[in-house]
N, C-alpha and C positions, 0 to 999 in steps of 0.2 A: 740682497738676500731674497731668495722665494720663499714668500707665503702664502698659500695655494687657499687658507683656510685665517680671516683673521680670528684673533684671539674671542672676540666681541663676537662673532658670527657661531649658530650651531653649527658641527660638523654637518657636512654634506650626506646624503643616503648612501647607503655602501656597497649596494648589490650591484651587479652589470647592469639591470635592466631601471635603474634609479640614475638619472642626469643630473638633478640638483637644480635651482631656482638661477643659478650663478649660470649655466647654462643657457636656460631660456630669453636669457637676458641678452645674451652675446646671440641665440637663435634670431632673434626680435634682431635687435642691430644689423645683423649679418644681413636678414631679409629687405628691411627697408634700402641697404647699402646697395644689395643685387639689384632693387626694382630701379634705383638709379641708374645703376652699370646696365642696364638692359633696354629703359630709354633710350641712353646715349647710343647704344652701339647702334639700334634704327636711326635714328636723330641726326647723327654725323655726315655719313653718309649722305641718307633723303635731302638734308640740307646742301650737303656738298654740291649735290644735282643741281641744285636755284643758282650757284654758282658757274660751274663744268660740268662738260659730258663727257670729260678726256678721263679714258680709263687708269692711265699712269698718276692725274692729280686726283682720283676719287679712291686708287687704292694710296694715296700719300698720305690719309687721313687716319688708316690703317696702321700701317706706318709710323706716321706719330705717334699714334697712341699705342703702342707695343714694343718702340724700341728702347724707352726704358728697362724693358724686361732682358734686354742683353746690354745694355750699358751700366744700370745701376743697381742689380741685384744682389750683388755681392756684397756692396754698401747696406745693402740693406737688412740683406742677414746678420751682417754684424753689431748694427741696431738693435734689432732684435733681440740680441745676448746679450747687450748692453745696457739696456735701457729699460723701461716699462715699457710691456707690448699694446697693456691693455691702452697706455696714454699715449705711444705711436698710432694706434689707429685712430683714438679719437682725432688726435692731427692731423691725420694724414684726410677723413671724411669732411674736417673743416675745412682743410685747402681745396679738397676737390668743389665742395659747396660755392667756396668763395668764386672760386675759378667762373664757373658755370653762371653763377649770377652776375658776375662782370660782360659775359659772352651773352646774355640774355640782354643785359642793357644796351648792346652796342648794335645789337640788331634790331631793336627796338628803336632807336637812333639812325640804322640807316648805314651805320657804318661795317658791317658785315663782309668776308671774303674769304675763297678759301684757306689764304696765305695766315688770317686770324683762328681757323676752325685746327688747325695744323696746330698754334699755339696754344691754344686752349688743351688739344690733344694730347701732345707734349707734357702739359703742367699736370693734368690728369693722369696720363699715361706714368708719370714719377710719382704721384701720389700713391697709386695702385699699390705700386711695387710695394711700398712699405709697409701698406694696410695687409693685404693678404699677406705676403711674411709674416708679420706680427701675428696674423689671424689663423695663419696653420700653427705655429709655434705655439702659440697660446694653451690650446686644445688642451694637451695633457696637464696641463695646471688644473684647469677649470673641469674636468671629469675625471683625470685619475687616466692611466693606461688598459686598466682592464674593461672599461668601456667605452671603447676609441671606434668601431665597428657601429654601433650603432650611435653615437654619437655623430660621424663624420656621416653616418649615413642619414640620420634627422637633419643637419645643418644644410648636406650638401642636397637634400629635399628641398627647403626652403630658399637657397636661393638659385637653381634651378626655374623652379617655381616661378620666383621674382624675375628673376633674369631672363630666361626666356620664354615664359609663358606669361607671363604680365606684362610684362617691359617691352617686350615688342610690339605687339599690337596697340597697347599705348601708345608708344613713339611714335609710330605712323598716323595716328589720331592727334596729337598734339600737332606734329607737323603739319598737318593740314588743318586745323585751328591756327597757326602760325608759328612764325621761326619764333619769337623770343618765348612763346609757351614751351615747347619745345626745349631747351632748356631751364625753365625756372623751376618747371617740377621736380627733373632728376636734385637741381643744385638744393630744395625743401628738403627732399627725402634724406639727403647727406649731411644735410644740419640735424635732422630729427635724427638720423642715425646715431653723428657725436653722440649729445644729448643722451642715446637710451645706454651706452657705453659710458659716461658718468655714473650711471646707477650700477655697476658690477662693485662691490667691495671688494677691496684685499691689495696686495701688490702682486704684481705680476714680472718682477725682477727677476732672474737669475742669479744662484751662487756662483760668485765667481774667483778661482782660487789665487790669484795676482792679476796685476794693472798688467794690458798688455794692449801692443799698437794695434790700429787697426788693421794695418799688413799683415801681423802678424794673427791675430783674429780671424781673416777671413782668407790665408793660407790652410790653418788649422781646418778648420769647414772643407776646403778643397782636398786636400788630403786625406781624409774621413771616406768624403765620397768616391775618393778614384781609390780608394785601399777596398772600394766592396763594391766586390765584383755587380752583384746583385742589384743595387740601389743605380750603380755606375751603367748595369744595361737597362735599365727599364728608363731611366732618365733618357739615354737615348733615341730611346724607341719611342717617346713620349716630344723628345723633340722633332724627331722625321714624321709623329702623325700631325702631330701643331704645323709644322712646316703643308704641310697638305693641307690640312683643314682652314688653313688662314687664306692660302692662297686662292682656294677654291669662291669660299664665304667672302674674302673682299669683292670680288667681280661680282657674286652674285647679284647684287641690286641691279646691274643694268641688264642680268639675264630673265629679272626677274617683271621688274618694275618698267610700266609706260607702254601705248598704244605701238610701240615699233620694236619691243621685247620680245623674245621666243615665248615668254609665258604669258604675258600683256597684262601684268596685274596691276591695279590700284594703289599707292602707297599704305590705306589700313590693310589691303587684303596681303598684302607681302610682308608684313610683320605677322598677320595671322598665319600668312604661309608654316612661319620661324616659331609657332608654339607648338607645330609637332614633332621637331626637336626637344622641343622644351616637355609636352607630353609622355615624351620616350624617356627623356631624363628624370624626371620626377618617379616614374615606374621603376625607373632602375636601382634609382637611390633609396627607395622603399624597399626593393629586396634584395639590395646586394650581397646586404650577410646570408640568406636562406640561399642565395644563388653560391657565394661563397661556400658555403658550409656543404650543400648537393655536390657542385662542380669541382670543389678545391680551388686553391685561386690560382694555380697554372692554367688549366682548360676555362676557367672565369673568363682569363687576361687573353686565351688564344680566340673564346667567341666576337669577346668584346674587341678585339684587335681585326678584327672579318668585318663588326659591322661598321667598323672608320670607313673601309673603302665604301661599303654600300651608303653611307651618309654621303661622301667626296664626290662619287664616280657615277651614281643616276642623274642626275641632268643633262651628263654626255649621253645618255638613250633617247632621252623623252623631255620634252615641254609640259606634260602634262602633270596638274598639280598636284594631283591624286595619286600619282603614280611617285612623284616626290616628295610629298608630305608623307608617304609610307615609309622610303626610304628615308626622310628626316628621321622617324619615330623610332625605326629602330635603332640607327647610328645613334639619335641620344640614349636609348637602354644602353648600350655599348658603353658611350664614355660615362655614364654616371657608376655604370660597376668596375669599370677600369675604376676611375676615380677614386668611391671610396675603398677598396682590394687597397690600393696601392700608397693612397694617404696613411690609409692606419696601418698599414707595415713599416713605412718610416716614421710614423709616431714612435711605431711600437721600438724597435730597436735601433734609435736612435737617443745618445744622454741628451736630457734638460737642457745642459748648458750650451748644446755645440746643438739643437735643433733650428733653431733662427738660419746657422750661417750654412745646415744643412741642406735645409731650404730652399735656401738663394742659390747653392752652389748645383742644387737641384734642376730649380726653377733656370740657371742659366744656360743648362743643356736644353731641358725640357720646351722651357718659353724665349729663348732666346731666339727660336726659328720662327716664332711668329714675325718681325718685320719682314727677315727675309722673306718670308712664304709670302706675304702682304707685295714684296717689291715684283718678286718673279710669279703671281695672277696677274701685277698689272700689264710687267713686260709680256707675257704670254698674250693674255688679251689682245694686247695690243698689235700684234706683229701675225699671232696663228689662229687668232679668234676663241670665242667665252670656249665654244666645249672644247677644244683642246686643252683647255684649262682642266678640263674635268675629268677628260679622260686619262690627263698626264696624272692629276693628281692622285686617281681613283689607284691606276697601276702602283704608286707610290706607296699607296693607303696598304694595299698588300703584301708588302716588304716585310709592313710591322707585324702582318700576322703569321707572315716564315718566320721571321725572328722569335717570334715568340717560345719558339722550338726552342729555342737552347736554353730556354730557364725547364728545370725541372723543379716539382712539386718542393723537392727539398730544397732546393734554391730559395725558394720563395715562403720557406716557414722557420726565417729565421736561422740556419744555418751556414756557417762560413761569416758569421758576425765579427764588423769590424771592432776594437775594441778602441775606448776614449783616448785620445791623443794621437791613434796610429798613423 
């Protein structure tokens, strides 16, 4: 059964613009959770270098750590409907923790290789999947649907934030402080995370009106999402720009980083590179509703769909960092208003019970092109060099913004709604 509100607890505040204590709590969690994920993603990498130079096993890291998101997302949606979201995630932050403190001891021992940093990736890479599920699904318990917009848009601020504007330049500083630092931090931040997700009351279960398999559970979900039209092309579109943007971003470190790179940077200065994505994204996420509310969210999704390619596709111009940290800046305005536009429309009309396996079924169009994109930067690198990488991708990154043409404004506000079970 869901109860969004225990019995023991005052009701929450009622207005739109009122989140609730139950909120900043899961904010708090969310934040520490991203500044780990935003370590690691400099960390893996950097570290992967002390091992190889070969662009195929430095995007394999990649790789690992993303093809969770096409092998076991569907599992994980149905999780999600099944189960406590809020006690999935703590799980899922304790495994990650554990993981990373184990990978920190063994480097610190001497026993370290890329073929371990792939494993570690992997166990992380599956923990992921079930945290964020649980963590989008969650949403509407813990705030209510009619303030899903600025809710998705404070959250998706904070770890942003975390993720790439703290977290990378971090990691590149840990890293050169050393490899087992380098991990102990993210694997702290993922235990204190648990921990502040203990303190949410309430249950966070689902009603659910009979036992039923899990084939059968996460058929339902797939169903849902190929019956609307709507949710069905923007999933797409979200998987050909991931498919782009993985591909482009695993190679970068070597386009980025060392005296014999196009851009010759220092390991702290190439995570700083990575917070003007993260500066862009923080802006975005701050005013994606006023940018919504101006723009409507068709021409929102067709700006922010323009500036994927400008993120993907300047490195194939210029080496220079100024010139690419611009471009960062504004690709992250872009996907942080894609982002939250498009999270709190599937908040919004999608049922409770079937948002977990929505989710997944979402995330496995959307995130499922991440390894792939990960496999074919390294193959590209490797065989036509980094800016072909960029410049294949950038054309790519374009696709999504013609596409965007065929959602119109009604599309996109909730009309042509699938209905529960269809």
């Amino acid at each position: 059964m869901t109860e969004t509100t225990p019995l023991s607890d005052p009701p929450p505040p009622t207005g739109p613009r009122h989140l609730g204590g139950r909120f900043w709590t899961v904010w708090t969690s969310s934040g520490l959770s991203n500044l780990a994920d935003g370590v690691l993603k400099v960390a893996l990498p950097l570290v992967a270098l002390r091992f190889t130079d070969s662009p195929l096993l430095i995007a394999g890291v990649a790789f690992a750590l993303t093809i969770p998101w096409l092998l076991l997302s569907l599992p994980a949606g149905a999780l999600a409907d099944r189960y406590d979201r809020r006690r999935l995630m703590v799980g899922a932050n304790l495994a990650r923790g554990l993981l990373l403190a184990g990978l920190a001891a063994a480097l610190a021992l001497d026993l370290g290789s890329v073929w371990l940093l792939y494993a570690v990736a992997l166990g992380v890479g599956t923990a992921e999947t079930v945290h964020d599920t649980s963590a989008q699904s969650i949403l509407p318990q813990v705030v209510g649907r009619d303030r899903l917009s600025r809710a998705n848009g404070r959250l998706h601020a904070v770890e942003l934030t975390a993720h790439q504007f703290a977290g990378p330049p971090l990691g590149g500083i840990l890293v050169a402080l050393g490899l087992a630092a380098a991990f102990t931090a993210p694997a702290a931040l993922w235990l204190v995370a648990a921990g502040t997700l203990v303190l949410v009351r309430g249950s966070f279960r689902t009603e659910r009106a009979a036992p039923a398999t899990m084939r059968t559970d996460i058929a339902e979900g797939l169903r849902f999402l190929w019956r609307h039209r709507t949710l069905r092309t923007l999933a797409a579109m979200v998987g050909l720009s991931n498919f782009s943007t993985n591909a482009a971003f695993t190679v970068m470190v070597l386009f980025a980083v060392g005296p014999a790179s196009p851009m010759g940077l220092s390991e702290p200065a190439y995570g700083l590179l990575l917070t003007a994505t993260a500066a862009g994204s923080v802006l975005g996420a701050l005013t994606a509703e006023h940018v919504e509310r101006l723009l409507g969210r068709a021409w929102s999704l067709r700006v922010s769909a323009l500036a994927f390619a400008v993120l993907v596709g300047v490195p194939a111009l210029t080496a220079d960092p100024l010139v690419i940290g611009a471009g960062f800046f504004v690709g992250g305005v872009g996907l942080s208003v894609w982002n939250v536009v498009t999270v709190s429309l599937r908040q919004r009309i999608t049922p409770d019970h079937l948002l977990g396996r929505l989710n997944s079924a979402y995330r496995l169009l959307a995130w499922g092109t991440l390894p792939l994109g990960a496999a074919a930067g390294g193959l590209i690198a490797q065989f036509f060099g980094l800016t072909a990488v960029f410049a294949g991708m950038g054309a790519l990154a374009l696709v999504t913004f013609l596409w965007q043409f065929t959602l119109s404004e009604a599309d996109l506000g909730g009309a042509g709604r699938a209905t529960a079970g269809a």
